[in-house]
Backbone as JSON, one array per atom type, in Angstrom:
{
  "sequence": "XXXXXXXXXXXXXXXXXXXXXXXXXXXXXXXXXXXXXXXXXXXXXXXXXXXXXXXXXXXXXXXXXXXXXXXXXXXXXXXXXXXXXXXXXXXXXXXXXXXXXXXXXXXXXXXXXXXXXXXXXXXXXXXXXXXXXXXXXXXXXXXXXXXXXXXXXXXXX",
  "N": [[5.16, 18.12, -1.14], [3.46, 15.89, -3.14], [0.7, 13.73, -1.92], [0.44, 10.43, -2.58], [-1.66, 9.22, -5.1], [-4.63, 7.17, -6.03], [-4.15, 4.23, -7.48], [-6.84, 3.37, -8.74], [-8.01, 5.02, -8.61], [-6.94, 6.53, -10.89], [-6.7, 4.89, -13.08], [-5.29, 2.69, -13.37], [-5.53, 0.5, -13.15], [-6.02, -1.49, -15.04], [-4.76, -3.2, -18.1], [-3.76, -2.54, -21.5], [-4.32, -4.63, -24.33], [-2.02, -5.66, -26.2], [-0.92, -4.88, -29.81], [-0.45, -6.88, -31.44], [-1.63, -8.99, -30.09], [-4.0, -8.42, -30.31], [-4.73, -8.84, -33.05], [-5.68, -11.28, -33.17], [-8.49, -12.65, -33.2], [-10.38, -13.35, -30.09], [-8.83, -15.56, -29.16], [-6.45, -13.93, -28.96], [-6.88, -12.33, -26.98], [-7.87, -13.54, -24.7], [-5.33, -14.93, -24.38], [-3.75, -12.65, -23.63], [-5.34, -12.33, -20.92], [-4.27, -14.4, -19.4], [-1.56, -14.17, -19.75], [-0.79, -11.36, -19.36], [-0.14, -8.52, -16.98], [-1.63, -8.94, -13.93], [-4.18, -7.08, -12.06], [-3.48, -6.36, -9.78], [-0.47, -6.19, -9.74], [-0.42, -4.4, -11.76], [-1.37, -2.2, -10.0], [0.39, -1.97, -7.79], [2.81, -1.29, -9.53], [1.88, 1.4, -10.1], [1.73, 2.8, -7.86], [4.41, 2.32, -6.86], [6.06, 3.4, -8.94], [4.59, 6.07, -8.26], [6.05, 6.82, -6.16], [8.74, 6.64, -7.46], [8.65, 8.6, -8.5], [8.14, 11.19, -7.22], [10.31, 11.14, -5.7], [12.7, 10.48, -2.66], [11.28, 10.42, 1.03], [12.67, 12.51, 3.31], [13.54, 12.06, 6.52], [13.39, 14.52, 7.81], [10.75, 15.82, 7.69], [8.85, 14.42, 9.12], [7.56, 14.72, 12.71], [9.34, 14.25, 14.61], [12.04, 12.49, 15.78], [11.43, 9.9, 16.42], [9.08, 9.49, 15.39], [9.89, 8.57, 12.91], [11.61, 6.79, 12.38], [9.18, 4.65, 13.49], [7.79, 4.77, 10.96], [10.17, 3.67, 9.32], [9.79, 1.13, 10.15], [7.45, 0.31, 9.85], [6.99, 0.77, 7.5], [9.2, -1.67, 6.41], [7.55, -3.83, 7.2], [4.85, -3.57, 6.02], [6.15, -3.98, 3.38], [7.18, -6.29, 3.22], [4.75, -7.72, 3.87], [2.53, -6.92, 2.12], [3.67, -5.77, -0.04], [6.32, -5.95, -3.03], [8.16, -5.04, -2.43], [10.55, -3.04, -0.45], [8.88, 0.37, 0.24], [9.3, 3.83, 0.17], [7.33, 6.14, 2.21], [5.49, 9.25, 2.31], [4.46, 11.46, 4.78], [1.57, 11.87, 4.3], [0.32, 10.58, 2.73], [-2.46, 8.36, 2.13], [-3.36, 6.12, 4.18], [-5.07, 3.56, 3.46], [-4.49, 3.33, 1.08], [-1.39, 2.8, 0.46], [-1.28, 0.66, 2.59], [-2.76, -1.44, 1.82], [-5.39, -1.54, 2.08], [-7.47, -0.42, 0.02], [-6.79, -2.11, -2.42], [-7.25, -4.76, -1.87], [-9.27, -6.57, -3.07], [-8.39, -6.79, -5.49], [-6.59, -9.27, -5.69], [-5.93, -11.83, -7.34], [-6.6, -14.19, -5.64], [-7.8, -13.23, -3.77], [-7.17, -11.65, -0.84], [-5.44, -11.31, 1.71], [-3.47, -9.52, 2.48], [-3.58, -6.89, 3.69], [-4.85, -7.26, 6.46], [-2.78, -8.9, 7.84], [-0.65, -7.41, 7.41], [-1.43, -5.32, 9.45], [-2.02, -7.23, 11.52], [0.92, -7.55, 12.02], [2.19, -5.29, 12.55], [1.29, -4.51, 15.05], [2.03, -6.92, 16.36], [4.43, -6.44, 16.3], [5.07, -3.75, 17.55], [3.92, -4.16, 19.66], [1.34, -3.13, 20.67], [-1.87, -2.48, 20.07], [-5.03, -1.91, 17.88], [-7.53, -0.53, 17.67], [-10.42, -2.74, 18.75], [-12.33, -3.24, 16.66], [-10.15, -3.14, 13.85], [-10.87, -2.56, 11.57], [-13.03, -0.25, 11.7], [-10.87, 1.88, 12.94], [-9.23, 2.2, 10.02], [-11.06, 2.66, 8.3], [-11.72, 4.8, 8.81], [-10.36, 6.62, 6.96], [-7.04, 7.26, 7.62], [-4.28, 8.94, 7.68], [-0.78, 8.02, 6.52], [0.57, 9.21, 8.76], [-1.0, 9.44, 10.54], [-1.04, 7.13, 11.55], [0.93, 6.13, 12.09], [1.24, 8.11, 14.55], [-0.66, 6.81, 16.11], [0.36, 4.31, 16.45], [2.92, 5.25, 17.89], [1.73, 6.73, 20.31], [0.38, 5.02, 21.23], [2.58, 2.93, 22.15], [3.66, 4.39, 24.05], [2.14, 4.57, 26.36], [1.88, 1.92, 27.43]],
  "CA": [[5.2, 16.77, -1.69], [1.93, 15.16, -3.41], [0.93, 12.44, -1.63], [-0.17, 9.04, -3.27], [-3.12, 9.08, -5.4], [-5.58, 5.84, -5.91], [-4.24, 3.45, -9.01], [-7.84, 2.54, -9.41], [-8.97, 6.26, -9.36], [-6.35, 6.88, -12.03], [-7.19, 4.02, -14.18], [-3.64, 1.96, -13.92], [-5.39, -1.25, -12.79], [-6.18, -1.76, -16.57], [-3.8, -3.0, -18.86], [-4.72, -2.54, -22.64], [-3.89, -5.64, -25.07], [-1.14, -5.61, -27.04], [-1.41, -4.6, -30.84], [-0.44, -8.32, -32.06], [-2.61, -10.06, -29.61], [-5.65, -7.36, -30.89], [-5.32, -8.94, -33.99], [-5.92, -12.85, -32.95], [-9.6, -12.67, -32.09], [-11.12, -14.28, -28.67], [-7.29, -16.43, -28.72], [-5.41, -13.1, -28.02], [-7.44, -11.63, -25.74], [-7.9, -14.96, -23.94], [-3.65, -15.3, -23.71], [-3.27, -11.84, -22.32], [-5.93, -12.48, -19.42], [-3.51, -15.59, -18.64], [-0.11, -13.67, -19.68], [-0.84, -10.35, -19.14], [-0.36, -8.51, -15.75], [-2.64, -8.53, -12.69], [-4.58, -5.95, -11.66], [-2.51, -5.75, -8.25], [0.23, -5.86, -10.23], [-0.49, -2.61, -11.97], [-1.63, -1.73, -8.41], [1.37, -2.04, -7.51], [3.91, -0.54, -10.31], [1.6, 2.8, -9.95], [2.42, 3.03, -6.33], [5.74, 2.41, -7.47], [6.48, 4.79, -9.96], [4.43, 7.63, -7.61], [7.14, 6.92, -5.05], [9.95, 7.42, -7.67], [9.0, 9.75, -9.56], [8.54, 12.42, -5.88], [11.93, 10.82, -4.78], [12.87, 10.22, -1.17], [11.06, 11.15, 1.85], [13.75, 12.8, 4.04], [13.46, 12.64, 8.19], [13.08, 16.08, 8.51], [9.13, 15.41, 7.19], [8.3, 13.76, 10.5], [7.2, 15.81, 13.33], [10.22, 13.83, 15.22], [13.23, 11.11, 15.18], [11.12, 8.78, 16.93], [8.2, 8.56, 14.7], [10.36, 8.77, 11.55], [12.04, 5.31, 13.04], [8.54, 4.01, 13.57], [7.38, 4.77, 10.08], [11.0, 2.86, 8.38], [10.02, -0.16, 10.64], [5.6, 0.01, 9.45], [7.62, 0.1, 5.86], [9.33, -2.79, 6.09], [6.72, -4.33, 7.41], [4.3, -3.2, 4.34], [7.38, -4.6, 2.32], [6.85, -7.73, 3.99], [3.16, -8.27, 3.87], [1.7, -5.99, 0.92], [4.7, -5.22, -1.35], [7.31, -6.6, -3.6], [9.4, -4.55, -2.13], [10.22, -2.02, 0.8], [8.96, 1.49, -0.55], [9.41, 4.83, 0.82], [6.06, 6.76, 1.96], [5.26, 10.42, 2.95], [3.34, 11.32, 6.4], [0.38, 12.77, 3.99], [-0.01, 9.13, 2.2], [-3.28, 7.88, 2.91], [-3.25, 4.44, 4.93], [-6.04, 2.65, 2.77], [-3.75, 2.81, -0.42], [-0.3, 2.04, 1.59], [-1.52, -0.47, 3.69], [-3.33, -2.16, 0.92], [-7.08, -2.22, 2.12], [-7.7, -0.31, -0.89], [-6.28, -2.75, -3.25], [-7.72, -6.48, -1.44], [-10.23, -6.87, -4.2], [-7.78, -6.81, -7.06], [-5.43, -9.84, -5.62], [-6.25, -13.19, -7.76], [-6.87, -15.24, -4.83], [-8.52, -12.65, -2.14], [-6.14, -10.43, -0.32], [-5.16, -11.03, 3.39], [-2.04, -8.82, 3.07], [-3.77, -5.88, 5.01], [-4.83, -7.82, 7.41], [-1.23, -9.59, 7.97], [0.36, -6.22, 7.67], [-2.13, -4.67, 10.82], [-1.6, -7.82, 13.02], [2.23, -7.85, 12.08], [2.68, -4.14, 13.24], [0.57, -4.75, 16.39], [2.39, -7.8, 17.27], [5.73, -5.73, 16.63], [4.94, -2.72, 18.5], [2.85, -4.69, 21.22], [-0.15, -2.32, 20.27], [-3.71, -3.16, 19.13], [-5.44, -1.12, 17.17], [-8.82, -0.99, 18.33], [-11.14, -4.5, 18.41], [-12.08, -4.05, 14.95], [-9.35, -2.23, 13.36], [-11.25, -1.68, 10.3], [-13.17, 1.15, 12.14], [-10.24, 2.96, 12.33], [-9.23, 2.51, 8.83], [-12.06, 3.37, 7.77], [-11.49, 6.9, 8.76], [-9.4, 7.28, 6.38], [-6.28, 7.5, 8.24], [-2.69, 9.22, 6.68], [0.3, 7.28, 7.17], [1.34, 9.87, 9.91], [-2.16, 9.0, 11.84], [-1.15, 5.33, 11.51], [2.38, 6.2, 13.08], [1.16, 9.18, 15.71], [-1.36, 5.97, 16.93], [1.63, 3.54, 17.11], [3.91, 6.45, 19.19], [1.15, 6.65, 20.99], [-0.01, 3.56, 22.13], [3.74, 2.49, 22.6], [4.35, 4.89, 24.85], [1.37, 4.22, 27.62], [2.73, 0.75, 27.74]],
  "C": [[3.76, 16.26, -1.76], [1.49, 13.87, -2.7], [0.11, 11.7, -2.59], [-1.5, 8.94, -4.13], [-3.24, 7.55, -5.66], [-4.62, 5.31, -7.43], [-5.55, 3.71, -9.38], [-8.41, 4.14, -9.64], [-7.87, 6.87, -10.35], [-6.47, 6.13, -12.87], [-5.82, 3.17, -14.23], [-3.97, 0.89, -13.62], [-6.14, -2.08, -14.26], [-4.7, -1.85, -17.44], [-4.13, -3.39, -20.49], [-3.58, -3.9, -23.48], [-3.01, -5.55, -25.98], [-1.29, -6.04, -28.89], [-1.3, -6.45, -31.24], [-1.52, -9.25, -32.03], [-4.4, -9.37, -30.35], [-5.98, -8.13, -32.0], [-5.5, -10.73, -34.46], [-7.11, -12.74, -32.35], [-9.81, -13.81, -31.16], [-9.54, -14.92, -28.57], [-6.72, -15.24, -28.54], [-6.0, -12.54, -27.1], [-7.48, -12.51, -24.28], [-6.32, -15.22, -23.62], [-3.52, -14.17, -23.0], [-3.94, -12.35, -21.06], [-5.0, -13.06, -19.06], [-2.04, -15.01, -18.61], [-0.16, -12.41, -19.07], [-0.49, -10.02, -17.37], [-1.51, -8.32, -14.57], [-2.65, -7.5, -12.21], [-3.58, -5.22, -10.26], [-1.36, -5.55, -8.96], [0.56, -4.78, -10.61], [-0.96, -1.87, -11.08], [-0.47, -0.88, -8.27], [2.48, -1.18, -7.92], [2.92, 0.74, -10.28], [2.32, 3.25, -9.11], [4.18, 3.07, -6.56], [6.57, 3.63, -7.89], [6.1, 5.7, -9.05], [5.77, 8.03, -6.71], [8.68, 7.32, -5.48], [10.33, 8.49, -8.3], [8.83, 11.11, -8.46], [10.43, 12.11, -5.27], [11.59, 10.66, -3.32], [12.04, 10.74, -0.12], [11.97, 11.04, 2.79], [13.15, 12.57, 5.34], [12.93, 13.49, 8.71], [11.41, 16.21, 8.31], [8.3, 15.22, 8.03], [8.89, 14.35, 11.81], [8.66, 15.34, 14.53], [10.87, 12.45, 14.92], [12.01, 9.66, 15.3], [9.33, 8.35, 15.88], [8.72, 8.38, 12.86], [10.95, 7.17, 11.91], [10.43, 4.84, 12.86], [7.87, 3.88, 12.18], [8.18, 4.13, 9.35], [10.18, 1.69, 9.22], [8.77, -0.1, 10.26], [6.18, -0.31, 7.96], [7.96, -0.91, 5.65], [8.83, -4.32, 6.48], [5.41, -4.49, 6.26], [5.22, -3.9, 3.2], [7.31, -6.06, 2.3], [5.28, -8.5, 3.35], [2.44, -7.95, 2.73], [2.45, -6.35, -0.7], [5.33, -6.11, -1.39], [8.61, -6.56, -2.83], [9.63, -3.2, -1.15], [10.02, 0.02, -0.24], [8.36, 2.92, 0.75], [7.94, 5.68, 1.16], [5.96, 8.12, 3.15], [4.0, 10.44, 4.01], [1.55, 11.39, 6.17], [-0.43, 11.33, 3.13], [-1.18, 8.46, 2.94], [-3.07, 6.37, 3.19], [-3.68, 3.52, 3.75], [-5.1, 2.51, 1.35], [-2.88, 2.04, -0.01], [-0.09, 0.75, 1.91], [-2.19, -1.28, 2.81], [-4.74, -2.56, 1.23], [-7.47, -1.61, 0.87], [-8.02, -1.75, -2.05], [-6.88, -4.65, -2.88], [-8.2, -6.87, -2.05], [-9.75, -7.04, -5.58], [-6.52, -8.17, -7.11], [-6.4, -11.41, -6.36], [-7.08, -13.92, -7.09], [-7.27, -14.9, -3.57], [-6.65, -12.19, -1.69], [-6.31, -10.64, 1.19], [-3.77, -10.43, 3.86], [-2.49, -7.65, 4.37], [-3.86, -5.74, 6.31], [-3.61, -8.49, 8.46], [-0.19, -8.57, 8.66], [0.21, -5.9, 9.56], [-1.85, -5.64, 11.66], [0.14, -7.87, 13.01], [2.8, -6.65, 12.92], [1.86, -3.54, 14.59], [1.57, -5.44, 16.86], [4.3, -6.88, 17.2], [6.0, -4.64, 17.75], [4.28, -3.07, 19.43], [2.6, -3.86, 21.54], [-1.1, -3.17, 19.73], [-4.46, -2.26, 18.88], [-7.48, -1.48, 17.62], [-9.66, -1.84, 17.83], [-11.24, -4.46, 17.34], [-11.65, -3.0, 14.16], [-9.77, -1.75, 12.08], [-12.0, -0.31, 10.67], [-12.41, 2.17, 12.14], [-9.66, 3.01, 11.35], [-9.91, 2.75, 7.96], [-11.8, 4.71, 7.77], [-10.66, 7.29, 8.12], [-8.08, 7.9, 6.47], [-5.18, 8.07, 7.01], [-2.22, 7.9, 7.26], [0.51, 8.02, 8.43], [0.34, 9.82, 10.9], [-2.18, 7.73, 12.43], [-0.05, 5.34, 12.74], [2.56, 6.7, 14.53], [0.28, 7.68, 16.72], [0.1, 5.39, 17.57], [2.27, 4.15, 17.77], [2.67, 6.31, 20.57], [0.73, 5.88, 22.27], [1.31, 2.54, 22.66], [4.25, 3.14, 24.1], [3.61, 4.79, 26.66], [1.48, 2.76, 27.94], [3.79, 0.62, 28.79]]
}
């Protein structure tokens, strides 16, 4: 199973103008910006589509029950904070797309979903991700490095 590539390194956070509006200079170009969709938007429906067009990630994927449980409950948490909507994600899925630090720069009005997400699935799993959790997302974490932490740090508790 492929995991997740970048919207922005595939080019989907562009959406091209519609033939009609093409042919209303500066006034159609000027209504899409305002009608058209947002960049997170097409963020968004990439991520989307990647997720339906692999189908499901099954259980059996994750190295055990207990972090396959901790990865539905970081989802609907991501579903919560990021997304429209709760979406399925493989162990090989890098964090920074996922989790939406990628994507903070493309939200209208500044982006504090990532942020939201990381203290929401701290304060759920009463974990903390070390003082300044962008260090370790920086490293480029998978999803299944995000999850093996949370098992982790749940369990010396």
């Amino acid at each position: 199973m492929q995991p997740i590539v970048s919207p922005i390194e595939l080019g989907h956070t562009e959406s091209e103008i519609p033939p009609l509006l093409k042919k209303i200079p500066f006034i159609g170009k000027l209504l899409w910006s305002v009608t058209g969709p947002t960049k997170w938007r097409l963020y968004f429906l990439s991520i989307k589509k990647q997720v339906e067009e692999r189908g499901p990630v099954l259980p059996e994927v994750w190295p055990s029950p207990e972090q396959y449980e901790i990865a539905k409950k970081v989802e609907d948490i991501l579903a919560e904070s990021c997304w429209e909507e709760r979406l399925s994600f493989h162990p090989s899925d890098p964090y920074s797309i996922i989790g939406g630090f990628e994507a903070e720069n493309l939200q209208t009005f500044g982006g504090l979903s990532d942020d939201e997400a990381i203290m929401s699935i701290e304060y759920f799993f009463k974990i903390q991700f070390p003082e300044d959790h962008k260090d370790f997302f920086e490293k480029n974490p998978t999803f299944a490095d995000v999850v093996s932490f949370i098992e982790e740090n749940t369990k010396t508790e």
